[in-house]
N, C-alpha and C positions, 0 to 999 in steps of 0.2 A: 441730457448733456448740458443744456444749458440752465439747470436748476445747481447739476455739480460744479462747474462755474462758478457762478455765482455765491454759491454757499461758500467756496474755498475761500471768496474775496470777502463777505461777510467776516465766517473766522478770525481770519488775518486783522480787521476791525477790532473784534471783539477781544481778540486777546492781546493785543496791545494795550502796554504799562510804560508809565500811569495812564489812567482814566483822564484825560481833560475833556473840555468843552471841545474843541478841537476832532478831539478823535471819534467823541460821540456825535458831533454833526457827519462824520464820514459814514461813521456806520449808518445812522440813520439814511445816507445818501444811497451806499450801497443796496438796504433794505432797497430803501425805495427803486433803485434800478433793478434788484432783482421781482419783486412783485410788478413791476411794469412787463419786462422783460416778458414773464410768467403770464400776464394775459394775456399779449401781443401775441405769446405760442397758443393761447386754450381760443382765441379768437379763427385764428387762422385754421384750428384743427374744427372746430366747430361751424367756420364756413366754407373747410371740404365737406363734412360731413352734409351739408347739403346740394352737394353734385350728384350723391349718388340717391337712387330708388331708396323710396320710403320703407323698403323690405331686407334692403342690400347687405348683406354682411358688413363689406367696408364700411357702408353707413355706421353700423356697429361699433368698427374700430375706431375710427373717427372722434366719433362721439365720447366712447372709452377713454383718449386722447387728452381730449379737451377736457373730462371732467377730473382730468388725474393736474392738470394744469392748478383749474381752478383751484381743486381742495387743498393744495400745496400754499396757495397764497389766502385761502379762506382761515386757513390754521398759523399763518405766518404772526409774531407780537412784537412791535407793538398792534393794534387795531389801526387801519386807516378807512377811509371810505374806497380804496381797494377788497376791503375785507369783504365788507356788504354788497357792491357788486359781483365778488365772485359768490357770493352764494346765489344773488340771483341767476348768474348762470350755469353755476351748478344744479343749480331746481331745473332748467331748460333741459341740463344734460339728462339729467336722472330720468323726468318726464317723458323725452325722447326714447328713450333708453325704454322704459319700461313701452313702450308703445310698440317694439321691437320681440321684447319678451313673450313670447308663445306659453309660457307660465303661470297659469292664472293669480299662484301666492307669489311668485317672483314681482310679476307684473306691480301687483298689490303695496309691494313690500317699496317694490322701486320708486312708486308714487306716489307714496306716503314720507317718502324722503324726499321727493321733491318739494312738497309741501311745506315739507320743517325748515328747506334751505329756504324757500323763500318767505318763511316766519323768521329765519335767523335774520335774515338782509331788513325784515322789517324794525328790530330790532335796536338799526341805529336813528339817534337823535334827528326830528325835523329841521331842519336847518336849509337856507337857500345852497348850500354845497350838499346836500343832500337830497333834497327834493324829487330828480329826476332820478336816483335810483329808488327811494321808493313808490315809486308811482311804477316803474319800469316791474317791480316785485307783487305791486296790486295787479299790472296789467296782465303778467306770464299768469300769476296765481290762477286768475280768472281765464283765462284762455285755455288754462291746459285742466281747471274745473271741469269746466263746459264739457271739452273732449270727452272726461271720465263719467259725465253723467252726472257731478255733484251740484243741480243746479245751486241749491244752498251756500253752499261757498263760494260758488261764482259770481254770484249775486252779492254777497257778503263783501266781495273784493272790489268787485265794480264801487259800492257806493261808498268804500274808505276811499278809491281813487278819484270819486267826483268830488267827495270832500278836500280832499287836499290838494284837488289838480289848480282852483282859482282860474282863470282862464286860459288855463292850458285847456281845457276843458270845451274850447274852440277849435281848439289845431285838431290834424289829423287820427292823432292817438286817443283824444278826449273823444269824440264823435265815434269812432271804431266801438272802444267801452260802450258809447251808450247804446249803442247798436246791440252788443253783442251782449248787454243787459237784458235788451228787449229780448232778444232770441231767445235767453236761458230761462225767461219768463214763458213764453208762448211754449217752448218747448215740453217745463215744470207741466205745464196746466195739462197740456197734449199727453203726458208720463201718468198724471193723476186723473186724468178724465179714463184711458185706457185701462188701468188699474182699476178703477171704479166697475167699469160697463165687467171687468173680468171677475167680480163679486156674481155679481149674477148667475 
């Protein structure tokens, strides 16, 4: 409802003649109020979704919810750094999602979409108005790797996030990474030693 809204108010923007400077800073205004709008809901559905049990159907819908948010403002043009955050939370969704999925090719399928959404978020320019979503896109990457067993690309993501984080790399989120570097390392080794002795 509140995407129908919004779009009416869009429209209304868009087809308004003549074209001045004027009418195109509204539009752009309106955009902008509607993709704000449009997180405000995939955020809020995204943080019922964690009220309920990690198995819960609702958790299900929830999540459903919020990713139908996100991809609405991920697909939204012009691009803003709204784009690229919603894709990184559409990777979270999809992620989740597929962790839900009793499917093994669903499963698969769903988390290899996650993947791409947070390649899409990676996508935009470094920039200090940028920085925190990508780093937020190296950290989900890597976290939701781990989970699937890929230590390769967990790994891969931690060390783009140490490089670009500068001393964020101190706070809490930096140190977690290196943490959960370390894990995907001991773990890798623990996966190939097991694998090895199962040669025999």
């Amino acid at each position: 409802k509140v995407n129908i809204i919004l779009d009416e108010r869009v429209k209304r923007f868009q087809n308004e003649r003549p074209r001045t400077k004027q009418t195109q800073k509204r539009l752009l205004a309106a955009l902008l109020m509607k993709v704000k709008a449009l997180m405000q809901v995939g955020d809020m559905e995204y943080l019922f979704a964690s009220l309920y049990d990690a198995k819960s159907k609702r958790r299900g819908e929830r999540l459903d919810a919020a990713l139908k948010a996100y991809d609405i403002v991920a697909g939204e043009r012009p691009t803003t750094n709204f784009t690229f955050l919603a894709y990184v939370r559409e990777g979270m969704c999809l992620a989740e999602l597929a962790a839900l999925t009793t499917n093994a090719r669903k499963r698969q399928t769903r988390l290899a979409k996650a993947m791409e959404s947070f390649d899409a978020a990676l996508r935009c320019k470094r920039t200090p108005a940028t920085v925190a979503i990508r780093l937020e896109a190296f950290s989900q990457k890597a976290k939701y790797s781990r989970a699937a067993k890929d230590y390769e690309t967990a790994i891969r993501a931690t060390d783009s996030y140490l490089r670009e984080a500068g001393e964020r790399i101190n706070d809490r989120s930096g140190q977690e990474l290196l943490l959960l570097r370390a894990q995907c390392l001991a773990e890798q080794a623990f996966a190939l030693k097991a694998g090895n002795e199962g040669d025999w």
